[in-house]
BASEZA-726995 format. One record per residue (C-alpha): residue in three letters; x, y, z. Coordinates in steps of 0.25 Angstrom, whole numbers, plus 5000, padded with zeros to 4 digits. Example, Ala and Ser with C-alpha at 12.3 -4.5 7.8 and 13.67 -1.06 7.14 Angstrom:
BEGIN
R  type    px    py    pz
R   ALA  5049  4982  5031
R   SER  5055  4996  5029
***
This chain:
BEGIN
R  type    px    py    pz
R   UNK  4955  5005  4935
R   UNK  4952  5018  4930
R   UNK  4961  5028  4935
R   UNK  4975  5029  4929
R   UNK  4982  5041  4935
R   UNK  4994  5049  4929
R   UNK  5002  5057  4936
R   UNK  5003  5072  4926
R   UNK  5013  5081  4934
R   UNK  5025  5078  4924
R   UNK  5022  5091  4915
R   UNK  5023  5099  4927
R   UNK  5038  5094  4930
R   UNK  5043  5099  4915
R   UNK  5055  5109  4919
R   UNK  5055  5107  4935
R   UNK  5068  5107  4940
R   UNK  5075  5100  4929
R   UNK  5086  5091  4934
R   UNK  5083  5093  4950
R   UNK  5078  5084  4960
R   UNK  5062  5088  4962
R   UNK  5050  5083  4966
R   UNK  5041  5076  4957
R   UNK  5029  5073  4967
R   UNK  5021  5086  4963
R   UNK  5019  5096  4952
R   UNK  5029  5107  4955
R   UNK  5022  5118  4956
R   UNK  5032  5128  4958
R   UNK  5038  5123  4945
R   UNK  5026  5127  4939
R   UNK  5027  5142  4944
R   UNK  5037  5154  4941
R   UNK  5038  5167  4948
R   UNK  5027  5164  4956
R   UNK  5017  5161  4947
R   UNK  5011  5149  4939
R   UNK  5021  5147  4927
R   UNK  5010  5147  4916
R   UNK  5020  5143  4905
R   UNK  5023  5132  4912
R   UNK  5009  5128  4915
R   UNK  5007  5128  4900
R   UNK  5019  5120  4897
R   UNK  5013  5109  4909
R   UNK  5001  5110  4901
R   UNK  5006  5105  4888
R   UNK  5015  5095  4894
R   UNK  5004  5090  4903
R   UNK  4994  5087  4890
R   UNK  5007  5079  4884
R   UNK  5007  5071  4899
R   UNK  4992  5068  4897
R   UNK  4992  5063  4884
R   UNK  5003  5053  4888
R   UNK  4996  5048  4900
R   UNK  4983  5049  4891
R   UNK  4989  5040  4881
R   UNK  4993  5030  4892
R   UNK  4979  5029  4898
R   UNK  4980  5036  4910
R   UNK  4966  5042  4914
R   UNK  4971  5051  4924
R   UNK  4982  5062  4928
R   UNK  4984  5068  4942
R   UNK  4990  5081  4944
R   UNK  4996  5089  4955
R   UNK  4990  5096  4963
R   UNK  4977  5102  4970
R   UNK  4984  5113  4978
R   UNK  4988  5120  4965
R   UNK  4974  5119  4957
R   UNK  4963  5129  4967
R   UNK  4966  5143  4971
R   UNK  4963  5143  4986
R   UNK  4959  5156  4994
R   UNK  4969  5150  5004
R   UNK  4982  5151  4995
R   UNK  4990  5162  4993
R   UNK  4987  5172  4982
R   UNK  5000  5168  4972
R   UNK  4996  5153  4975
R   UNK  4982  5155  4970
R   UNK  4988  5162  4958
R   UNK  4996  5152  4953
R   UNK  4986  5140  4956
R   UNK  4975  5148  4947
R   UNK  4985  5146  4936
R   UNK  4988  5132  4940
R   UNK  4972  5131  4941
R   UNK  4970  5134  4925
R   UNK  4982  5126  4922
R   UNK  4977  5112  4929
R   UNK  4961  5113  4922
R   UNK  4972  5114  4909
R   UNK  4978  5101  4914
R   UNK  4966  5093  4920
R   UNK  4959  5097  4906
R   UNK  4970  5091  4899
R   UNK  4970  5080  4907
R   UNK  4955  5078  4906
R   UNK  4954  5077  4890
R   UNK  4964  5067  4890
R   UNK  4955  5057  4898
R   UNK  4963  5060  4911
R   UNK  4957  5063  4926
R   UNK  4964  5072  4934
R   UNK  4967  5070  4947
R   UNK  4974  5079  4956
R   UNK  4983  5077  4968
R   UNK  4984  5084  4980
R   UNK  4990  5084  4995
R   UNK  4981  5085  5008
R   UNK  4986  5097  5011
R   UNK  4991  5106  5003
R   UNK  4993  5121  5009
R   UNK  4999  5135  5004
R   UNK  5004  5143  5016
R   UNK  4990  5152  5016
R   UNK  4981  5140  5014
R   UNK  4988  5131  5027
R   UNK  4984  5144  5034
R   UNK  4971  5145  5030
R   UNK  4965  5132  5031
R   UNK  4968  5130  5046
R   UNK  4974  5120  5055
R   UNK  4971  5106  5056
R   UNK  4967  5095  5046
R   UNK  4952  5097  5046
R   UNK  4955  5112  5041
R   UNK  4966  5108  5031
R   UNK  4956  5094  5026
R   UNK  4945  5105  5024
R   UNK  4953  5114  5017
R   UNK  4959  5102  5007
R   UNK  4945  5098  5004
R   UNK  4939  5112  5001
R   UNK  4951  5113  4992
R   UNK  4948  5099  4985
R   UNK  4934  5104  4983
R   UNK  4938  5118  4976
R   UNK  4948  5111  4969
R   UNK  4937  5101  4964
R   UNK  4928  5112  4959
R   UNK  4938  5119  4950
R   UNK  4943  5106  4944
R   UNK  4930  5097  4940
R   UNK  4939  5087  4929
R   UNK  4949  5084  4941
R   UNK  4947  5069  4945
R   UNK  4953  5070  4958
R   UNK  4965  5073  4969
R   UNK  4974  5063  4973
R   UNK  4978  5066  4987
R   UNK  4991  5065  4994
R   UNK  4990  5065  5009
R   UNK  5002  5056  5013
R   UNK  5013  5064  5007
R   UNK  5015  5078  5003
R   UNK  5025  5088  4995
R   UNK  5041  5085  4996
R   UNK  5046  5095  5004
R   UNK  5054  5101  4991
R   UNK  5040  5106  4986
R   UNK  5037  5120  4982
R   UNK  5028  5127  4979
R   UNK  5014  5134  4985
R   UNK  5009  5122  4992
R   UNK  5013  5114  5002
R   UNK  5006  5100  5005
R   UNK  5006  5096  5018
R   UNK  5004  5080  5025
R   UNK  4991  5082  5033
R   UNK  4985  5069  5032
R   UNK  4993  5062  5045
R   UNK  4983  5052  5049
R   UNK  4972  5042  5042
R   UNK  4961  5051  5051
R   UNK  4965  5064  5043
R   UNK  4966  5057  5030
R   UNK  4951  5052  5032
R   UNK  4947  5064  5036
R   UNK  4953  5071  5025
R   UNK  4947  5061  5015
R   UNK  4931  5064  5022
R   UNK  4933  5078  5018
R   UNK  4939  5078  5004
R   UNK  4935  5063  4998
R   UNK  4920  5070  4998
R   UNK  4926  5081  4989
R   UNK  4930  5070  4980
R   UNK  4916  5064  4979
R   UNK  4906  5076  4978
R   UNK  4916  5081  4965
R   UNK  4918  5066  4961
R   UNK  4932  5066  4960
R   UNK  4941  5058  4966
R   UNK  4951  5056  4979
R   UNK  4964  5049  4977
R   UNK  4971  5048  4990
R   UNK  4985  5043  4989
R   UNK  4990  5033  4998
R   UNK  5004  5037  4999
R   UNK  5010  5042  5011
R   UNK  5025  5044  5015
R   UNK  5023  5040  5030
R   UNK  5019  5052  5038
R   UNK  5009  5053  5048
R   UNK  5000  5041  5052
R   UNK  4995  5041  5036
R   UNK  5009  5039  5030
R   UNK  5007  5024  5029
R   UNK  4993  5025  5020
R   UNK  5001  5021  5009
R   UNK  5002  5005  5016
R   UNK  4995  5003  5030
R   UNK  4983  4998  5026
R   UNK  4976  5006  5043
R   UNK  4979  5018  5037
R   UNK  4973  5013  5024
R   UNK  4959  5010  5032
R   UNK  4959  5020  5042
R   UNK  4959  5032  5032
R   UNK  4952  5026  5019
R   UNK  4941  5015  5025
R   UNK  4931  5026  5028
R   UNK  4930  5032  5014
R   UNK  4923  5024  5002
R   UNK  4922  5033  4993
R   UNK  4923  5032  4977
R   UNK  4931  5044  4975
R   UNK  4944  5039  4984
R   UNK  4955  5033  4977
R   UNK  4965  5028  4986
R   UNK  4979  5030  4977
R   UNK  4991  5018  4982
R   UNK  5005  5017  4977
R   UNK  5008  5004  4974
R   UNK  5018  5002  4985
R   UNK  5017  5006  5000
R   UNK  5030  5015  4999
R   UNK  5032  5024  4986
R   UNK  5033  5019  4970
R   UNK  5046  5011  4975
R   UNK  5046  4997  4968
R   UNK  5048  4983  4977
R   UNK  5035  4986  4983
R   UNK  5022  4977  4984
R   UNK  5009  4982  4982
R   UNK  5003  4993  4992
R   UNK  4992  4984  4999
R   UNK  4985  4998  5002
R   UNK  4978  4993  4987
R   UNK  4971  4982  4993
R   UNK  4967  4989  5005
R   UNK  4956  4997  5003
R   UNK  4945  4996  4994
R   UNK  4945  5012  4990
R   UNK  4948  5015  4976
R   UNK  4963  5014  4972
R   UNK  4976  5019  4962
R   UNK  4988  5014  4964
R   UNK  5001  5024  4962
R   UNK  5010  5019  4952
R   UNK  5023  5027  4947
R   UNK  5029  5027  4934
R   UNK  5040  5037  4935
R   UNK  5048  5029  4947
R   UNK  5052  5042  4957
R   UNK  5062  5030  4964
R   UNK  5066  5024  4952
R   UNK  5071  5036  4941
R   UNK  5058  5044  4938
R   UNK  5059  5037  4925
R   UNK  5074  5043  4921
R   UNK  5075  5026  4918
R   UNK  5067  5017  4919
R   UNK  5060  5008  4929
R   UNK  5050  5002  4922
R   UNK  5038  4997  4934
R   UNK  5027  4991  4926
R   UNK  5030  4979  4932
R   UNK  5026  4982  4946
R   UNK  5015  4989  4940
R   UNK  5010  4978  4934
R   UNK  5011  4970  4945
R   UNK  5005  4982  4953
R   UNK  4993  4979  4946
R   UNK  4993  4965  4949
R   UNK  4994  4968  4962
R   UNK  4981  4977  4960
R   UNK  4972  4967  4954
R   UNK  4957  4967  4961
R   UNK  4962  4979  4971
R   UNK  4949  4986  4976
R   UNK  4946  5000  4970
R   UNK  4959  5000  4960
R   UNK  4955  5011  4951
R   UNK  4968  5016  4945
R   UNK  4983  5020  4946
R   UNK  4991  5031  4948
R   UNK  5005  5032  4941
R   UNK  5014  5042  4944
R   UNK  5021  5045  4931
R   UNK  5030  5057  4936
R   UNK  5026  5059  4952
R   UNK  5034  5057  4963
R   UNK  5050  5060  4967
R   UNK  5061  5068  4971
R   UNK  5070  5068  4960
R   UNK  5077  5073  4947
R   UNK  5073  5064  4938
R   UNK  5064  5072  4927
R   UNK  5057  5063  4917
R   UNK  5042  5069  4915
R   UNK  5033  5058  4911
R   UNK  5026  5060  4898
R   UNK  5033  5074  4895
R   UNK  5047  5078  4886
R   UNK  5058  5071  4897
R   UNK  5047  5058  4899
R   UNK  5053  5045  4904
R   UNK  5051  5035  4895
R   UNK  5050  5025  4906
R   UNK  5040  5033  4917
R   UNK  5031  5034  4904
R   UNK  5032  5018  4904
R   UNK  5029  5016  4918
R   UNK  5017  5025  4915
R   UNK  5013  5017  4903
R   UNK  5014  5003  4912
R   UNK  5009  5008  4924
R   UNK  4995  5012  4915
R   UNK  4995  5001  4903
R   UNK  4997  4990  4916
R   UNK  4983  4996  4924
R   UNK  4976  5001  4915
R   UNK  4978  4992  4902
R   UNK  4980  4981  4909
R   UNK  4994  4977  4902
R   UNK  5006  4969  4909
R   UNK  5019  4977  4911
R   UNK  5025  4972  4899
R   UNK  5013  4975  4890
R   UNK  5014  4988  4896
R   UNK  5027  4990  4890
R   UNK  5023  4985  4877
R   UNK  5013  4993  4875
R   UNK  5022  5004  4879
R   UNK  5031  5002  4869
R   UNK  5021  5001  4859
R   UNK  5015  5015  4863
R   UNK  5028  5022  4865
R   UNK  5039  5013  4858
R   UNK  5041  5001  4849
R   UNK  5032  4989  4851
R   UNK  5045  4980  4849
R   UNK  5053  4987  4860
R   UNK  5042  4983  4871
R   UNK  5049  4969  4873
R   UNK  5062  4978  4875
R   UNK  5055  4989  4885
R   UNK  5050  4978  4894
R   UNK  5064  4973  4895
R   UNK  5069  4985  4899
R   UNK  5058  4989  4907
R   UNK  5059  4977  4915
R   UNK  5072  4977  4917
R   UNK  5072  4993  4924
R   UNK  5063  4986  4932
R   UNK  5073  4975  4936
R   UNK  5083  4986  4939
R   UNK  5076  4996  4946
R   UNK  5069  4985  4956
R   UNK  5084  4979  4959
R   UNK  5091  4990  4959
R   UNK  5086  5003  4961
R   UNK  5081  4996  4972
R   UNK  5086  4987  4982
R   UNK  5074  4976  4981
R   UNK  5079  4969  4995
R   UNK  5076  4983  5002
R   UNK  5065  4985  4992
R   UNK  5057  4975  4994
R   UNK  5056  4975  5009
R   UNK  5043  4980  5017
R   UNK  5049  4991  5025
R   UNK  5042  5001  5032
R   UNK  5046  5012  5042
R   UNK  5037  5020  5049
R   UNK  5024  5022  5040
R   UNK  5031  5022  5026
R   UNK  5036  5009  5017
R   UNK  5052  5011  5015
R   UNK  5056  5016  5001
R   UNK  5059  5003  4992
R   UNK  5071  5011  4989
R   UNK  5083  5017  4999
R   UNK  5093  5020  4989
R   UNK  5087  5027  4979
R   UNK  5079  5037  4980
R   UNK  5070  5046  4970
R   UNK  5083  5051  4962
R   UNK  5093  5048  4973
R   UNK  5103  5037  4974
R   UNK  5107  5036  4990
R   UNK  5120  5029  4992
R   UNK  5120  5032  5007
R   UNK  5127  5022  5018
R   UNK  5114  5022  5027
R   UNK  5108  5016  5015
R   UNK  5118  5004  5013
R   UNK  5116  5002  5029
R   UNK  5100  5001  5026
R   UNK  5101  4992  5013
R   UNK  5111  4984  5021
R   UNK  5101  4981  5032
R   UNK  5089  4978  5022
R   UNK  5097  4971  5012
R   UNK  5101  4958  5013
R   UNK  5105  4952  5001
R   UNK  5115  4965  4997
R   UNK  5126  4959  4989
R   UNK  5114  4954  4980
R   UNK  5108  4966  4980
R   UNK  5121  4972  4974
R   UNK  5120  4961  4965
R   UNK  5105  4965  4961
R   UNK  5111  4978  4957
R   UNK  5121  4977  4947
R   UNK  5112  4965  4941
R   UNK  5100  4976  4939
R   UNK  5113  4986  4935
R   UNK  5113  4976  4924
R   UNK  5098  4976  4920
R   UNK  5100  4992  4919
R   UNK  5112  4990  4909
R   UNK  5102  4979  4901
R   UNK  5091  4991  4901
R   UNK  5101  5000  4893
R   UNK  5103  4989  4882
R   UNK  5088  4984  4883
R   UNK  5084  5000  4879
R   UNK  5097  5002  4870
R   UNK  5095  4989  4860
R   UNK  5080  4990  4859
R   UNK  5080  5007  4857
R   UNK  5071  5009  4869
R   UNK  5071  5021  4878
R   UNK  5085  5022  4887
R   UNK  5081  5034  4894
R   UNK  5090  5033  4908
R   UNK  5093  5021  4905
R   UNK  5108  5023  4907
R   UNK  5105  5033  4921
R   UNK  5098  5022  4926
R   UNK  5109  5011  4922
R   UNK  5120  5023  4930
R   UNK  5110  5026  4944
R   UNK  5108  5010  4943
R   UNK  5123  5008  4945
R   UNK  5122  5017  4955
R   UNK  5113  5007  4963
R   UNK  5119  4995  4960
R   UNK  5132  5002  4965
R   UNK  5126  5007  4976
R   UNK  5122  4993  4980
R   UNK  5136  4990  4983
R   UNK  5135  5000  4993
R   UNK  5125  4996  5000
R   UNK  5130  4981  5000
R   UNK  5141  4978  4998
R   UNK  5154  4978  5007
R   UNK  5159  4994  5008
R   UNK  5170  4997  4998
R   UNK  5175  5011  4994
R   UNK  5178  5008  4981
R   UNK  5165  5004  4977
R   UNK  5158  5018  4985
R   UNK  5169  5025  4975
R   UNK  5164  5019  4963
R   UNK  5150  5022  4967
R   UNK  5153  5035  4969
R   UNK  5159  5036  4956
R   UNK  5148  5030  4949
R   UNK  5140  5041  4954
R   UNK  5149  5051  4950
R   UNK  5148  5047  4936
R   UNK  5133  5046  4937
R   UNK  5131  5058  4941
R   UNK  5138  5065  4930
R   UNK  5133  5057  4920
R   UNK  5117  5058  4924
R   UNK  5111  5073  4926
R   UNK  5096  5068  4930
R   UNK  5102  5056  4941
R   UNK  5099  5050  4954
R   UNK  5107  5057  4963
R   UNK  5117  5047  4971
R   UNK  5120  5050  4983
R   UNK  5131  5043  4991
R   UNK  5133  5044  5006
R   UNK  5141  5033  5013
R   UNK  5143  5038  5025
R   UNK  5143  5029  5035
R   UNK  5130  5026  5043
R   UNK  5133  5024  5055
R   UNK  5122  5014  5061
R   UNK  5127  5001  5060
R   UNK  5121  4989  5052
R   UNK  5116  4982  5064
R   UNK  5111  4995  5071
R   UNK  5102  4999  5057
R   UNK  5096  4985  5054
R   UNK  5091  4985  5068
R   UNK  5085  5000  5066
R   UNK  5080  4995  5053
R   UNK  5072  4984  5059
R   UNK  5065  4992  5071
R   UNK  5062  5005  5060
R   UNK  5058  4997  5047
R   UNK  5046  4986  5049
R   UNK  5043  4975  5038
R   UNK  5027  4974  5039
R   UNK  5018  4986  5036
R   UNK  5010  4988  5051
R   UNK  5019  4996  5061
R   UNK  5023  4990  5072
R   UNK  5023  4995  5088
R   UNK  5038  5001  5085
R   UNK  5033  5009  5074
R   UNK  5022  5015  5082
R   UNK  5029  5019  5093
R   UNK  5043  5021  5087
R   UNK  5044  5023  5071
R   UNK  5032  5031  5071
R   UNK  5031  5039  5080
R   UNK  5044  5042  5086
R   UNK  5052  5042  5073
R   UNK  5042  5052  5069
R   UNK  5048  5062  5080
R   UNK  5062  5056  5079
R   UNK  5062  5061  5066
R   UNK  5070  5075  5067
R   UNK  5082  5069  5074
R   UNK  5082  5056  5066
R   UNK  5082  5066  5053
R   UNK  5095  5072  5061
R   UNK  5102  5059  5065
R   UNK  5100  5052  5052
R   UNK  5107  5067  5043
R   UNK  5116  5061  5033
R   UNK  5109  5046  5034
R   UNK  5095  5049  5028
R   UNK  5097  5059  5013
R   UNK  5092  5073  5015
R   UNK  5084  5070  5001
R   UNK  5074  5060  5011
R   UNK  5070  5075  5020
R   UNK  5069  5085  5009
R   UNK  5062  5079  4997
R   UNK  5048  5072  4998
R   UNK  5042  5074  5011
R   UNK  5054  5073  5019
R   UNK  5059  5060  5026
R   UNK  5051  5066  5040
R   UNK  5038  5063  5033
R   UNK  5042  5047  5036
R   UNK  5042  5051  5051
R   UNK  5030  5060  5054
***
């Protein structure tokens, strides 16, 4: 293994939106502009912070950083004019970053969706996908020419930017079957090769279109990769066949193909905090790895060390408002691949780099034990552990909590309840992991390690274990009161918090009524069956509009406007 990628967008989040939900999936362009125009100060200010990111990723060995994005580094005779401007500013400030980058002994590799458009260039380059391919490809190899020290793109084809994205450029989900993506791979992977740089195409997909199950289905796998045998291709793999949720077994996509291959790692936990506490993983990553062992073509990781989410949570890795504990999953993550270390000598050595050599027995106490808790209780591991799939997407791990969002809705406790069957234990669980959290606090208190959130994660913890009650439990006012005063005082204690919404109206499909509609929709086994062709698939798809109506109040409103929207499941 060779390739140890770093995600390098957190200098240009310093400032955004303090203190309000956004989207931490992309640069923020427009945060990066004011009155129109490239904000140059703040470019500057990204420039310094950036070379302070580099020489902490440097100094724990990763080799290479990935920026966002293509669309924003060429001038392009199809854009508008004020575009143009702004991206020739962008243009000098990006060669600043990918030098900076270089001299540190990083690669840069830059990420990009297929497609991305302005209103003038979607007019330009003409209908249909072999005009809007030719176009990408032409812009690849432009972009290749005015930037010889980038490494490579990663491409994004099965998911494009949340619908609360701003900004000049719009991505747009083009790639709806394995035939286009093969034909988009024959035009732009012999870009790749001629200028020797390479193509990271990214597996994950979200479910839309006849390619939004690449991410698991081993047909779709074949049908759009088997042609191709080329050195420059790097097939890029989550570790798990749904997003970075825990609970899941290794993605068998790795041992499908004998292409070159990272797998996606993240160390700032989008589901689990963003690192406002800790959930420590190097545990799984080290049992990743051991899963990984003889893999054909394994040739790297990816971590994402601040990517992904919609939430408020702020923490910038590596910059003035780090998290202590996303800079140790970042450590883990590269001392267990790349050094060759277990998980508790990568703690060790953390400690000896960024503590006290006698405080690592102590850190990986309390490491394991945020582990423990966030495994039994920020997830349900009865639900979690089940092979779920609905239409062409793995269910969530999770249905509960959600990015910065505790949901203590009555449609929930109906589905826990059919899923569940050992609830009074899984209450049980709860305030036994409700413990654990408390332990953390002393652990870190009596051995003067960090306690950074330590105390919010102890409060939105007892939130969950309360909630557990809930869903489980008999139906008792008085307990729905004290839960509702708990988050009260939660709220005014905490400014940065989940927010916790409770909703107990009742649903009004009966128990018997949803298990049944629960096992006709949902499937236990990964291939589709004859009901999902003709019904899930395709007529849920144009269903969709009056089931969005019917199901007003069931489903949060948060699941249509953030991300891709809750449609893209159905198309």
């Amino acid at each position: 293994m060779e390739l140890f990628l770093l995600d390098g967008i957190s200098p240009f989040f310093k400032g955004y939106r303090e203190g309000k939900r956004i989207n931490w999936s992309k640069i923020p362009f427009e945060h990066l502009e004011k009155d129109g125009r490239a904000d140059v100060e703040r470019l500057e200010q990204i420039t310094l912070d950036f070379a302070t990111f580099c020489d902490r990723a440097a100094e724990m060995g990763y080799t290479a950083i990935t920026l966002d994005d293509m669309a924003h580094m060429v001038p392009h005779t199809d854009y508008e004019e004020p575009v143009n401007q702004k991206i020739r500013v962008y243009a000098k400030y990006y060669h600043q970053w990918i030098e900076c980058a270089r001299v540190r002994g990083f690669k840069v590799y830059i990420t990009t969706d297929f497609l991305f458009t302005t209103p003038s260039s979607e007019q330009k380059m003409g209908r249909g996908f072999a005009n809007k391919v030719g176009w990408f490809r032409d812009a690849l190899s432009r972009f290749y020419k005015v930037y010889p020290d980038v490494a490579g793109i990663i491409l994004r084809i099965g998911e494009v930017d949340g619908k609360d994205v701003e900004g000049d450029f719009r991505s747009q989900l083009l790639v709806r079957t394995p035939a286009q993506a093969r034909k988009l791979l024959r035009e732009i992977l012999p870009v790749c090769e001629e200028s020797g740089r390479y193509l990271i195409f990214r597996l994950w997909s979200v479910g839309a279109y006849p390619v939004g199950d690449l991410i698991w289905n081993r047909t779709t796998l074949k049908k759009i990769f088997d042609p191709f045998d080329s050195p420059n291709l790097i097939l890029s793999i989550k570790h798990g066949e749904s997003d970075f949720f825990r609970h899941l077994p290794l993605n068998k996509q790795f041992t499908r193909s004998p292409h070159k291959k990272i797998v996606e790692l993240q160390a700032r936990r989008e589901y689990e905090g963003c690192g406002e506490y800790p959930s420590y993983i190097g545990n799984d990553v080290e049992e990743i790895k051991g899963y990984l062992q003889g893999v054909q073509g394994l040739v790297g990781m990816s971590v994402w060390c601040q990517t992904g989410g919609w939430t408020r949570f702020g923490k910038l890795t590596f910059m003035e408002n780090s998290s202590v504990w996303n800079e140790i999953n970042t450590w883990v993550c590269i001392r267990i691949f790349k050094y060759q270390e277990s998980a508790p000598q990568a703690l060790r050595s953390f400690a000896a780099s960024y503590l006290k050599p006698e405080q690592a027995e102590a850190l990986i106490e309390l490491m394991n034990a945020s582990d423990q808790a966030v495994k039994t209780l920020l997830y349900i591991d009865d639900y979690a552990s089940r092979k779920l799939y609905f239409r062409r997407v793995r269910l969530p791990s999770t249905l509960s909590v959600y990015w910065d969002r505790i949901l203590i809705l009555h449609p929930i406790r109906k589905v826990l309840k059919c899923l569940v069957d050992s609830g009074t234990a899984k209450v049980d669980q709860g305030q036994e992991a409700l413990h654990v959290v408390d332990e953390m606090r002393r652990i870190a208190r009596v051995n003067h390690l960090p306690e950074d959130g330590l105390d919010l994660m102890y409060h939105s913890f007892e939130i969950l274990a309360e909630a557990r009650k809930y869903y489980f439990l008999p139906y008792s006012e008085e307990h729905v009161l004290y839960l509702k005063g708990l988050v009260y005082r939660y709220k005014s204690q905490y400014p940065v918090r989940y927010s916790v919404r409770i909703e107990l109206t009742p649903f009004t499909v009966n128990s018997k009524t949803l298990r049944m509609f629960l096992q006709v929709l949902l499937r236990e086994k990964r291939g589709y069956r004859t009901f999902d062709h003709v019904f899930t698939i395709r007529f849920l798809s144009i269903l969709f509009p009056v089931l969005r109506r019917m199901g007003k109040g069931v489903v949060p409103e948060f699941m249509h406007k953030q991300a891709m929207g809750l449609e893209a499941v159905f198309k």
